[in-house]
C-alpha positions as CSV (number, residue, x, y, z in Angstrom):
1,X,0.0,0.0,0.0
2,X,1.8,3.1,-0.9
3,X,0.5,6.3,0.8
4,X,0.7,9.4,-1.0
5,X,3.5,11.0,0.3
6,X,5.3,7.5,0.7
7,X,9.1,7.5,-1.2
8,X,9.6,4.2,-2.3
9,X,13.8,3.9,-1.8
10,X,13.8,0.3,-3.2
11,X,13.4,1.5,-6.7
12,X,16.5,4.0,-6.1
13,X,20.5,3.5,-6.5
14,X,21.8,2.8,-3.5
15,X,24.0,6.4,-3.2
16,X,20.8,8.1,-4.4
17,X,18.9,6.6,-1.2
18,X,19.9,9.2,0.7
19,X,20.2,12.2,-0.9
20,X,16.3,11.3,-2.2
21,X,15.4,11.2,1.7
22,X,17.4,13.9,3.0
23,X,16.0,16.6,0.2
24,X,12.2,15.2,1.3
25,X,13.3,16.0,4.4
26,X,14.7,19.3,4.2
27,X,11.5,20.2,1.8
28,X,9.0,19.6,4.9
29,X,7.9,22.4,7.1
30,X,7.4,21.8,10.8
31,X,4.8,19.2,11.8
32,X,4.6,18.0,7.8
33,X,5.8,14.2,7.8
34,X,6.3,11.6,4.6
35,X,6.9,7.5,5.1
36,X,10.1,5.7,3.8
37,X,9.5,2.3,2.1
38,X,12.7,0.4,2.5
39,X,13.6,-3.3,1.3
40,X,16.2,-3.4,5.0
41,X,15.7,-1.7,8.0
42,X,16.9,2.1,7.5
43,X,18.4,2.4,11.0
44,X,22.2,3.7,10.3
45,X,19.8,6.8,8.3
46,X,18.3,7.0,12.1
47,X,21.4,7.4,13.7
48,X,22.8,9.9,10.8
49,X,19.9,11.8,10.8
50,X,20.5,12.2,14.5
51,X,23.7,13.0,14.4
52,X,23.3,16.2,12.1
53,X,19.8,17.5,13.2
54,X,19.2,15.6,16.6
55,X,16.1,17.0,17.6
56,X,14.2,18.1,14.5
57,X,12.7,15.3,13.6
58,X,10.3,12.0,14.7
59,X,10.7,8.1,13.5
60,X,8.0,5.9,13.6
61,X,8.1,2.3,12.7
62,X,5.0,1.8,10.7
63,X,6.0,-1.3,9.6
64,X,8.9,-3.5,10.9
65,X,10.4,-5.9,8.7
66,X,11.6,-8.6,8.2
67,X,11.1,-7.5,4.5
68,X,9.2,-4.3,4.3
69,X,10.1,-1.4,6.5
70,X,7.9,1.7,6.4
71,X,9.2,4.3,8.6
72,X,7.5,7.7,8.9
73,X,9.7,10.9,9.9
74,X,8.5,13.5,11.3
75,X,10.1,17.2,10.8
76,X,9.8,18.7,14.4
77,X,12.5,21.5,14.5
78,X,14.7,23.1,12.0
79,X,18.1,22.6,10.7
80,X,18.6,20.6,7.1
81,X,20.6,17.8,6.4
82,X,23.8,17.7,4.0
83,X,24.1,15.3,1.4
84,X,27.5,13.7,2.2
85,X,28.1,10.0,2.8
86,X,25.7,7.1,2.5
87,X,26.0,4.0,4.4
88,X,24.6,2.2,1.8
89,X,27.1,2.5,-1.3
């Protein structure tokens, strides 16, 4: 089920994944959210996401694995997200 403001990062290079969700993410005012769909759990995202703007934003597990992971962030303060690095290149 893919919700309409749902990025589908299975479909994406892997050093595209990223970038695709960090420009979402800067694009979103406060309060505005959108849902990852990932093939693996996007957790080292989490923790870079966190590292750069800890505090802006929300994570919610919508859907857990094994093979599906829908995660919905949350923009909650401000600050944007550079575009370096990937962990999954």
């Amino acid at each position: 089920m893919e919700l309409e403001n749902e990025l589908d990062v299975t479909i994406l290079e892997p050093r595209d994944k990223h970038p695709a969700i960090f420009s979402r993410f800067n694009e979103l005012s406060n309060g505005e959210s959108f849902v990852i769909y990932n093939d693996h759990d996007p957790k080292p995202l989490y923790f870079q996401m966190q590292a750069e703007i800890p505090n802006a934003f929300e994570w919610e597990y919508l859907e857990d694995g094994p093979q599906i992971f829908r995660v919905k962030i949350t923009r909650t303060g401000s600050g944007s997200i550079g575009f370096g690095g990937s962990c999954c290149s």
